[in-house]
MDTraj code that builds the backbone (N, CA, C; nanometers):
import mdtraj as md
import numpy as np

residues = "UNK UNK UNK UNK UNK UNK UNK UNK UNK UNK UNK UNK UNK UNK UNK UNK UNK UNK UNK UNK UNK UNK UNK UNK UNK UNK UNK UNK UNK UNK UNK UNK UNK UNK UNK UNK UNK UNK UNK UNK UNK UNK UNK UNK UNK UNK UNK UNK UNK UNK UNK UNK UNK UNK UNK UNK UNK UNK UNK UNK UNK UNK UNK UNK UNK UNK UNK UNK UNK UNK UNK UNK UNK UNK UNK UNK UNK UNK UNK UNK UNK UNK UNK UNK UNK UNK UNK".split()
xyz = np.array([
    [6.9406, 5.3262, 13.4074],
    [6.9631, 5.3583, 13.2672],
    [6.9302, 5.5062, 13.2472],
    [7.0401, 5.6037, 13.1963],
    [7.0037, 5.7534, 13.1852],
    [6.8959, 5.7531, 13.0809],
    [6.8478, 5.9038, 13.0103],
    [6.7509, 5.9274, 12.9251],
    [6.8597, 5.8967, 12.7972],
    [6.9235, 5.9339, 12.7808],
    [6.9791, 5.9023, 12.6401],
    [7.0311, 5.7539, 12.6303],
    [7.0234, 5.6497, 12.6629],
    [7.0574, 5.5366, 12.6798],
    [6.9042, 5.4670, 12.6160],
    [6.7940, 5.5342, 12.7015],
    [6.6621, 5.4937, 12.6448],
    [6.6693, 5.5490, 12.5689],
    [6.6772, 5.6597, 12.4638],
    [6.6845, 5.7238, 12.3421],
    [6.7766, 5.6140, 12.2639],
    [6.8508, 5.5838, 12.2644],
    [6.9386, 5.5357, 12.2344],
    [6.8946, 5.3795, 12.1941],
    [6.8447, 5.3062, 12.2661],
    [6.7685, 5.1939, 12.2755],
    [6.7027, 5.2172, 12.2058],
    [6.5561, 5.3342, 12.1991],
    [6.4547, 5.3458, 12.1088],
    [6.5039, 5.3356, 11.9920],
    [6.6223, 5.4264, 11.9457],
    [6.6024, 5.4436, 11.8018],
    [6.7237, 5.3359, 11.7245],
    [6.7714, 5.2453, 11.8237],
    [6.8426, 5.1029, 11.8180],
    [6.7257, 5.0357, 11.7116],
    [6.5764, 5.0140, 11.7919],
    [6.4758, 4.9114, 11.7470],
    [6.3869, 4.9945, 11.6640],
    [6.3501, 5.0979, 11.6624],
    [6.2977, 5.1872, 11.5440],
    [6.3775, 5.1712, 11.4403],
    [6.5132, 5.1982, 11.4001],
    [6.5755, 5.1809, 11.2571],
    [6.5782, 4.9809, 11.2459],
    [6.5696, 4.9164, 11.3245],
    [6.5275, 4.7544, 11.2979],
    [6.4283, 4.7321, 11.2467],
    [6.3202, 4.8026, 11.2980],
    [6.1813, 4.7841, 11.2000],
    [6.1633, 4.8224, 11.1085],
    [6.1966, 4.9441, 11.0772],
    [6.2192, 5.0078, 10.9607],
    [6.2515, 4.9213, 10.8469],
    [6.3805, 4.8595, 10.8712],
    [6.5000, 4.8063, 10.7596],
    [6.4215, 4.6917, 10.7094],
    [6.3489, 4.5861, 10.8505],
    [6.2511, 4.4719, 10.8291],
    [6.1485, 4.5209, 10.7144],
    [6.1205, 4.6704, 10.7577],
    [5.9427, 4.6648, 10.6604],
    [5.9968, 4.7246, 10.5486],
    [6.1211, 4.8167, 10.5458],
    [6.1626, 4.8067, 10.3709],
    [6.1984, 4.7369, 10.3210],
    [6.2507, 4.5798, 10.3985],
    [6.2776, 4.4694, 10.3232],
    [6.1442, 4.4223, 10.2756],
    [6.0884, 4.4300, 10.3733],
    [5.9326, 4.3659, 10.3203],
    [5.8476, 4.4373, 10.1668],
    [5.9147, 4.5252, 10.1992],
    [5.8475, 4.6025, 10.0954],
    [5.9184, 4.6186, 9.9766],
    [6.0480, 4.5807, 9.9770],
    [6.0956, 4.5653, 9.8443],
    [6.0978, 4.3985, 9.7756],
    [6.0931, 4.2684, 9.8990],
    [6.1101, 4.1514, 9.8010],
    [5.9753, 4.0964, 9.8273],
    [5.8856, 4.1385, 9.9271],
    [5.7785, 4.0809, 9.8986],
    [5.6172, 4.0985, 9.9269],
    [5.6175, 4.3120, 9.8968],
    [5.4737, 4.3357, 9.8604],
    [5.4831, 4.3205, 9.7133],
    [5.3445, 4.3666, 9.6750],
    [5.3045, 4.3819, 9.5554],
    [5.3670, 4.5140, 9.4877],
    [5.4174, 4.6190, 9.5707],
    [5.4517, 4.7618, 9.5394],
    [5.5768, 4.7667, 9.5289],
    [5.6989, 4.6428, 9.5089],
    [5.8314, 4.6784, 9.4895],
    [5.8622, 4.7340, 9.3930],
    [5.8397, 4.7413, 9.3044],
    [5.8734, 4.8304, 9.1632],
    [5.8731, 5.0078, 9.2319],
    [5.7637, 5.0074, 9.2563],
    [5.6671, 5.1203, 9.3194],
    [5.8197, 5.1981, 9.3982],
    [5.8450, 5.0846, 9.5140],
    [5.8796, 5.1415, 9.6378],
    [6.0923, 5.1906, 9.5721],
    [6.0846, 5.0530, 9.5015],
    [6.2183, 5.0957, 9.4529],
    [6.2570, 5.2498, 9.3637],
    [6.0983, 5.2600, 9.2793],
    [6.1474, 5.3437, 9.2106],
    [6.1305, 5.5108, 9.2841],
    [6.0345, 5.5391, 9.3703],
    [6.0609, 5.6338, 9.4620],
    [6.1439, 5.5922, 9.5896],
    [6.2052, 5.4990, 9.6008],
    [6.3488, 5.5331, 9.6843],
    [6.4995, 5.5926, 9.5630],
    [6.4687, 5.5417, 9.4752],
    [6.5681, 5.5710, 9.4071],
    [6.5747, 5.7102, 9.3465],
    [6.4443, 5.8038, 9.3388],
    [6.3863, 5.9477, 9.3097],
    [6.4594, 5.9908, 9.4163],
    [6.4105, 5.9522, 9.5650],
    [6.4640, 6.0448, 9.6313],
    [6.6279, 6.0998, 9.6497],
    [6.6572, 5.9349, 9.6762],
    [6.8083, 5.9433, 9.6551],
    [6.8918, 6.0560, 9.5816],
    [6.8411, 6.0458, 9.4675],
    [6.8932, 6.0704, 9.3366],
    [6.8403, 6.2446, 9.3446],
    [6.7047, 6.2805, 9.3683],
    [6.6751, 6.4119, 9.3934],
    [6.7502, 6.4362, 9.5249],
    [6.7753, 6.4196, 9.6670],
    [6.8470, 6.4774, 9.7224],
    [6.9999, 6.5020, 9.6975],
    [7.0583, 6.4231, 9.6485],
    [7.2512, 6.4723, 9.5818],
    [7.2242, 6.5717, 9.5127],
    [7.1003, 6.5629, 9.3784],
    [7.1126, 6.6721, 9.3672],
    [7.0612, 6.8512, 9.3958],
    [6.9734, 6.7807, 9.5411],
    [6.9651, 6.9270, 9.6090],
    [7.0814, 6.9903, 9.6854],
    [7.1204, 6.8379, 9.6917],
    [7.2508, 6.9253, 9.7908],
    [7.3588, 7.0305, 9.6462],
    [7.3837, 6.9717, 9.5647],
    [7.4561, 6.9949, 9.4679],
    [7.3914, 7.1320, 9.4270],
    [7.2509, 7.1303, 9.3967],
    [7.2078, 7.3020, 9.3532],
    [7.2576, 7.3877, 9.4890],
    [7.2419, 7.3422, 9.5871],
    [7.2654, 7.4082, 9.7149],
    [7.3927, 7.4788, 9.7377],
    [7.5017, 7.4240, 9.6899],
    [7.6671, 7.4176, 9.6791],
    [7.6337, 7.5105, 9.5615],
    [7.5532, 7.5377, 9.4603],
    [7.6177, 7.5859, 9.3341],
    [7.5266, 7.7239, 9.3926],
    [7.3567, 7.7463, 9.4486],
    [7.3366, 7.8663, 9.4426],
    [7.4653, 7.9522, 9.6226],
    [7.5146, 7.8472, 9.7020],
    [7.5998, 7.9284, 9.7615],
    [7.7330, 7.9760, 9.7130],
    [7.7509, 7.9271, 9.6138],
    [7.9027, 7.9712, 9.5264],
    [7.8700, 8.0776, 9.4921],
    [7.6918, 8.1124, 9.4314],
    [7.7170, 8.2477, 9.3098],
    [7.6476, 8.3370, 9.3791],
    [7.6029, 8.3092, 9.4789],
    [7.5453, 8.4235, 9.5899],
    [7.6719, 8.4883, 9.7076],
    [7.7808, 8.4120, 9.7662],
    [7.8273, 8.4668, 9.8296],
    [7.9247, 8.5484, 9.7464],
    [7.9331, 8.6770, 9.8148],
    [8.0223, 8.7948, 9.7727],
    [8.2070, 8.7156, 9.7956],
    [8.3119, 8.7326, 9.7114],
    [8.4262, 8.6853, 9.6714],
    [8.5255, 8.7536, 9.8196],
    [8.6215, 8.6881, 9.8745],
    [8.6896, 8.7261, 9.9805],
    [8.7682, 8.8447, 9.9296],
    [8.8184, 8.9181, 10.0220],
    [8.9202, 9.0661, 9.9856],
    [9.0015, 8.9961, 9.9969],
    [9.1195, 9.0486, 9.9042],
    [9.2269, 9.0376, 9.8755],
    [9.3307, 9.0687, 9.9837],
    [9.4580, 8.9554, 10.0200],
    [9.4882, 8.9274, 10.1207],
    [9.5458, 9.0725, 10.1312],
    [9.5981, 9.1647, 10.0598],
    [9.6438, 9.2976, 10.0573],
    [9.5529, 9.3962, 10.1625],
    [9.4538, 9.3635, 10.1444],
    [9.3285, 9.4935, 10.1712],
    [9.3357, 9.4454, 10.3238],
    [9.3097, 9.2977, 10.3309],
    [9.3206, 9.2700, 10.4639],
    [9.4325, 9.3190, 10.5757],
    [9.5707, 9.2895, 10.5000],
    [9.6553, 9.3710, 10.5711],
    [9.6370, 9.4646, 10.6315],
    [9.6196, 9.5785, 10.4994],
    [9.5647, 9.7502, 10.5617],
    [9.5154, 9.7441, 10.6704],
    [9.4118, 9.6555, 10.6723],
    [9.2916, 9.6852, 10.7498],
    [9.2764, 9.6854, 10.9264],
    [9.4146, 9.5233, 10.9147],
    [9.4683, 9.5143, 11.0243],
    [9.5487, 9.5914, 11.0809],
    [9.6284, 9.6552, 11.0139],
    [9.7128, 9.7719, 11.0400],
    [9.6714, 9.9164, 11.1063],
    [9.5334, 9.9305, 11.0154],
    [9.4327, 9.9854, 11.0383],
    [9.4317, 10.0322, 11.2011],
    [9.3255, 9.8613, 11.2379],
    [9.2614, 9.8108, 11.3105],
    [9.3569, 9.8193, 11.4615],
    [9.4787, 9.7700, 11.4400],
    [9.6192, 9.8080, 11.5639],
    [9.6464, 9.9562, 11.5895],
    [9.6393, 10.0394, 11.4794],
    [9.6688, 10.1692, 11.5087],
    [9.5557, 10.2399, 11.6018],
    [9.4053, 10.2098, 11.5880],
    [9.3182, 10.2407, 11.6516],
    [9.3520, 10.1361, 11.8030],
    [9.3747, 10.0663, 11.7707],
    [9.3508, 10.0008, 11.9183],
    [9.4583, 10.1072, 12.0327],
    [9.5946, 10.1071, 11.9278],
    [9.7086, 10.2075, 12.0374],
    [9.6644, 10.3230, 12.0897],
    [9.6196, 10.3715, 11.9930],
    [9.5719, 10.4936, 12.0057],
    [9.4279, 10.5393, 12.1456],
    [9.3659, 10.4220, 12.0954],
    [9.2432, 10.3933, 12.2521],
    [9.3531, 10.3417, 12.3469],
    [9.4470, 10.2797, 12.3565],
    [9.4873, 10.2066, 12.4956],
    [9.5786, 10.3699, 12.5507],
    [9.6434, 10.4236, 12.4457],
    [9.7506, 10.5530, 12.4885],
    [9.6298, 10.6599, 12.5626],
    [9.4807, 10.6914, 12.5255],
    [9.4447, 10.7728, 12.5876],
    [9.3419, 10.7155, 12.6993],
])
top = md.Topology()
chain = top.add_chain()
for i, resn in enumerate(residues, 1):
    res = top.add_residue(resn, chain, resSeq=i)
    for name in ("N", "CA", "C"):
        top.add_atom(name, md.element.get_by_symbol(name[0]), res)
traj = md.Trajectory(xyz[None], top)
């Protein structure tokens, strides 16, 4: 059996226990209210970290050049290249 096969296995029966003791913990500790209502915080706070995340990379990144400028640039960019390959 390679190493990732045992990796693989491990985290097969690690997410099984898991699922067992959050079942346990939502129909029959004393803390289901508890456990539901910070699973449902997190949930609900991570969409919307991802979502601030998406909105501060919209207004932070600088806007693409205009497919025009790009042209030039390439044009630019070929004329220098001839010019190094001619000498």
């Amino acid at each position: 059996m390679s190493r990732d096969q045992v990796v693989g296995v491990l985290l097969l029966f690690a997410g099984l226990l898991g699922i067992g003791f959050y079942g346990w913990l939502v129909f029959l500790s004393a803390w289901s209210m508890l456990v539901l209502q910070l699973t449902g915080f997190v949930a609900v706070a991570g969409i919307l970290v991802i979502l601030a995340w998406i909105g501060y990379t919209l207004a932070t990144t600088p806007p693409p050049k205009p497919i025009e400028n790009l042209e030039g640039e390439l044009k630019g960019v070929e004329e220098k290249a001839e010019e190094d390959a001619a000498s």
